[in-house]
N, C-alpha and C positions, 0 to 999 in steps of 0.2 A: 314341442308340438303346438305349445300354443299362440307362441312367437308367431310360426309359419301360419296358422290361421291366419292373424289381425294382419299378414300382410296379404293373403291371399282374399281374404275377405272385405277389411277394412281397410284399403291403402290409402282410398280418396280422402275416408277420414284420418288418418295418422297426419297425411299431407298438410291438412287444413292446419295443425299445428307449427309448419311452418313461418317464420315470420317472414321470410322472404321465396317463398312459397310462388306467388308471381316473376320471379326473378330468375325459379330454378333454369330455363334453356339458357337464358342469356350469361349467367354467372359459371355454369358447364362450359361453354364455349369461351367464356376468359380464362379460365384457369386450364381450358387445354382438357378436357374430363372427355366430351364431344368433340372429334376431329373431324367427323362425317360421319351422317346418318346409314348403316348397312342392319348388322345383326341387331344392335341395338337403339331401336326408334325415337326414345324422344332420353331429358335426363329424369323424367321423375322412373321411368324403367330402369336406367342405372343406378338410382338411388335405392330403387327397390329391391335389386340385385345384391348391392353392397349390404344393405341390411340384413337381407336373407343367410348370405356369407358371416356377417360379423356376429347375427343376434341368436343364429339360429344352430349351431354349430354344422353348418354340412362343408365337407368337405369342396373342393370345385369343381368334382366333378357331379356330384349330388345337386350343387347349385345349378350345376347346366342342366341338368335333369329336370331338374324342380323349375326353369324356367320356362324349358319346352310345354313342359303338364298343366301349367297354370297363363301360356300362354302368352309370358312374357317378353318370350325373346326366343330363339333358334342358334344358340351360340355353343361353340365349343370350350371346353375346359381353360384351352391354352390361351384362346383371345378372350376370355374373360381377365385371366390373370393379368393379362396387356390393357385390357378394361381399366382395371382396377388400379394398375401402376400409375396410369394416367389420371386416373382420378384421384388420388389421396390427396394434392394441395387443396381442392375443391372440398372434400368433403371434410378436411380442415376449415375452409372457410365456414362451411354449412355450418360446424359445430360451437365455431366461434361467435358465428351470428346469434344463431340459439343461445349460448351462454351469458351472453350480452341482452337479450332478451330476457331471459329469468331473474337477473339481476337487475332489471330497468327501475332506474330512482331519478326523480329531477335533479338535475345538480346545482350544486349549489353555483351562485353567481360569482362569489370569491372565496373559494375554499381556504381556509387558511393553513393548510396542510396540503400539499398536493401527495401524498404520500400512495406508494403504489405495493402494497402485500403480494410477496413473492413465493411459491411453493411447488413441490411436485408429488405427483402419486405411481405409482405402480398398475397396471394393464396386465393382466393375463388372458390371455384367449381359452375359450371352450374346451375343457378337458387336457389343455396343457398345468404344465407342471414350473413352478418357478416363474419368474418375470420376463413377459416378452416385448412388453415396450415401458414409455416412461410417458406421463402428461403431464408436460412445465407450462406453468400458465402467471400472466400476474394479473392484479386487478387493481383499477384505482379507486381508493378508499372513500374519494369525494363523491362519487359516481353509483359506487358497489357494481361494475363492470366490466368484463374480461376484456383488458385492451392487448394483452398479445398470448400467446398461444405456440406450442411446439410438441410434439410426436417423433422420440429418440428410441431406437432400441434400448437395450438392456446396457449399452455400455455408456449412455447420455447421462453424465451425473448431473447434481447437483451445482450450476454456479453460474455466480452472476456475468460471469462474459457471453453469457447467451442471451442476452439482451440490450437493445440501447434503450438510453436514458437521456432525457432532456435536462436544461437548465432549470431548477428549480424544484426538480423532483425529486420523492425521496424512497431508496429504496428499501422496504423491511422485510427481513426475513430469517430464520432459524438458524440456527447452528450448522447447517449443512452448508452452509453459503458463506460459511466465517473463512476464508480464504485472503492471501495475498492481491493476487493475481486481480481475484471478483472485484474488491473494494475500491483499487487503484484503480478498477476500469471505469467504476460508477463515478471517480471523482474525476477522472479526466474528458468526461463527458458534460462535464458540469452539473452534474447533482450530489446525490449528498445520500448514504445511508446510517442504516441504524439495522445490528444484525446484532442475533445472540452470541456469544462467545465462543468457541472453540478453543479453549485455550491451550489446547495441543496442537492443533492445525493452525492457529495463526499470536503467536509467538511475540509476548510483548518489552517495553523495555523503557525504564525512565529516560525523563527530557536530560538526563546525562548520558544515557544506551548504558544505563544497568539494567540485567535481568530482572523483571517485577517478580517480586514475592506476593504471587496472589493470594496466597494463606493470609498474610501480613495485614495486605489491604482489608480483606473477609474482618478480618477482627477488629476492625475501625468501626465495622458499620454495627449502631445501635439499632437495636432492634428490630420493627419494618422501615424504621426511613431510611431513604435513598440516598446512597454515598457517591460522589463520582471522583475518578481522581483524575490527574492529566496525564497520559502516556505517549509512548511514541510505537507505532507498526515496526518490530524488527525488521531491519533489512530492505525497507520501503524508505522511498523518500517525500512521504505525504508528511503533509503540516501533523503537529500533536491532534491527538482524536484523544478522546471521552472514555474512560470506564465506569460503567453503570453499576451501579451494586446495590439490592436491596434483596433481606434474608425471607425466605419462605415458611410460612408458618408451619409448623409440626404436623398436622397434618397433611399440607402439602409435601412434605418432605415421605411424609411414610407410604403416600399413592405413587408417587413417582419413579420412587428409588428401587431397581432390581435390588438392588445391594439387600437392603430394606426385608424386600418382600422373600428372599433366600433365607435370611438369618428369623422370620418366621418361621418358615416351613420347616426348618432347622430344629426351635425350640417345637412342633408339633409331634415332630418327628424323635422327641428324645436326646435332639444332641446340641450340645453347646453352640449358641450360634457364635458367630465369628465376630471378634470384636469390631472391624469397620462398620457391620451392618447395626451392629448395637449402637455405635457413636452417633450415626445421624440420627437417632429419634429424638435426638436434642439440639434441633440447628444453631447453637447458641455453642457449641460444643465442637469445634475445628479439628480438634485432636491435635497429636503430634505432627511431625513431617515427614513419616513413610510416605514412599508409594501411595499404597495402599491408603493409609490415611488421607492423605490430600485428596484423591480422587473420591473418599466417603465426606469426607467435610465440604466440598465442591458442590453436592448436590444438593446439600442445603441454602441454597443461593442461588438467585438467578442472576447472570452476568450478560451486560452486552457493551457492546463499541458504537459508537455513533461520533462525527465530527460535524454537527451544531450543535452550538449552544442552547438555540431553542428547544433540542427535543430532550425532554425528561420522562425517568420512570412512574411518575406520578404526578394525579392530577393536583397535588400542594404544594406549594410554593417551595420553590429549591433551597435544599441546604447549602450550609457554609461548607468550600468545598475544600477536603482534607487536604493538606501538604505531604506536595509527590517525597518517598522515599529516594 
């Protein structure tokens, strides 16, 4: 209810938050939002409409309702919904502009990183159940910026061939983007990433194409410093890329780890906890090579792939880099 107030009351003001707030008829009309002026008179009405719809939870036909009573418009249910098809790249732009906006930092004149953080979140609508859309967005770091932006249903994953990339630029981003497919594309565009590992999803293998024993490498690296070794993308025919490897300290291992936080609740509860979850409270402590094991001693480490040289896990001066198995 309260929602519908501030738009019924204070619309002029929510507007004034615009940053391109001047531009709303003219930027409707590029993106196709505005086809001709009939039920619906200018775009800040149809801006107003869409909010009402997205913020307020009413139905479309409650929204037609709600437009008549508050004098917005005179439209039917069904050309609302045709409203609104035609307007979602627009109101992509609106939101992209705004996000750009919040973010605004002078940039630097020579960034020496042009590097662009990549990620997605989840959308659910008002009173649904589960995930109804996805918002992929990335930003560049020199800037703190949203420079591209995307709106996927429920089956939009996570990966980097949803976007292009320039010469020079670098792409980072989590484990969900550790892909074949993502990383080749970044590098046939001419840039260059740095993603956390998936070492199930993307599949590695010495500069002879042996299988890497990721345990093996884990147990090279001292302490917190930063090991990297030289490997090859199974099955890819990219130059050798970079493995990252520096250990998480014990407490970072015991926040992180479901594993962890189970063989807790386990001992609360009276029962023996499991020995995987016990082995990581000592990320010094790889364990054996079950299953089981390898993916307990795994979480004690952060691991990523990157093919430059320049880019490191840390800001101290790079180690001596271990000799590939």
């Amino acid at each position: 209810m309260h929602d519908q107030l501030v738009l019924e009351d204070d619309w002029a003001y929510l507007l004034s938050f615009l940053a391109v707030r001047g531009n709303l008829e003219r930027s409707a009309a590029e993106f196709g939002a505005i086809r001709r002026v009939r039920e619906i008179a200018s775009a800040s009405s149809l801006l107003r409409l869409m909010m009402a719809y997205g913020f307020c939870g009413m139905s479309l036909r409650r929204t037609a309702a709600w437009a008549a009573e508050a004098g917005v418009a005179n439209i039917s249910d069904v050309s609302l919904l045709d409203r609104f098809r035609n307007g979602s790249e627009w109101i992509r732009h609106l939101l992209a502009s705004k996000l750009a906006d919040h973010a605004a930092l002078a940039e630097l004149s020579v960034p020496r990183l042009n590097a662009r953080l990549i990620d997605a979140t989840s959308i659910t609508r008002v009173g649904g159940r589960g995930i109804d859309w996805r918002l992929h967005l990335t930003m560049n770091l020199a800037s703190l910026k949203i420079d591209d932006l995307a709106i996927t249903d429920v089956s939009g994953g996570e990966r980097l061939t949803r976007f292009t990339f320039h010469p020079g630029e670098i792409a980072v981003a989590d484990a969900g983007y550790a892909h074949r497919e993502g990383v080749e594309s970044v590098v046939r565009q001419g840039a260059d990433f740095l993603v956390r590992l998936n070492w199930s999803n993307l599949p590695l293998v010495t500069l002879d194409k042996q299988p890497v024993d990721i345990l093996e490498y884990c147990r090279r690296v001292e302490e917190t410093t930063p090991s990297e070794f030289t490997v090859r993308i199974k099955g890819s025919n990219l130059p050798p890329v970079r493995l990252l490897i520096v250990r998480k300290t014990k407490a970072g291992c015991r926040r992180e780890s479901p594993t962890q936080r189970e063989g807790a609740q386990q001992e609360r509860h009276g029962r023996p906890a499991d020995p995987g979850s016990q082995r990581i409270r000592d990320p010094t402590d790889l364990g054996p090579c079950c299953e089981a094991d390898r993916r307990a001693g795994l979480r004690a480490l952060s691991l990523s792939l990157a093919n430059r040289d320049d880019l490191q896990t840390s800001e101290k001066h790079p180690q001596p880099r271990p000799t590939s198995s």
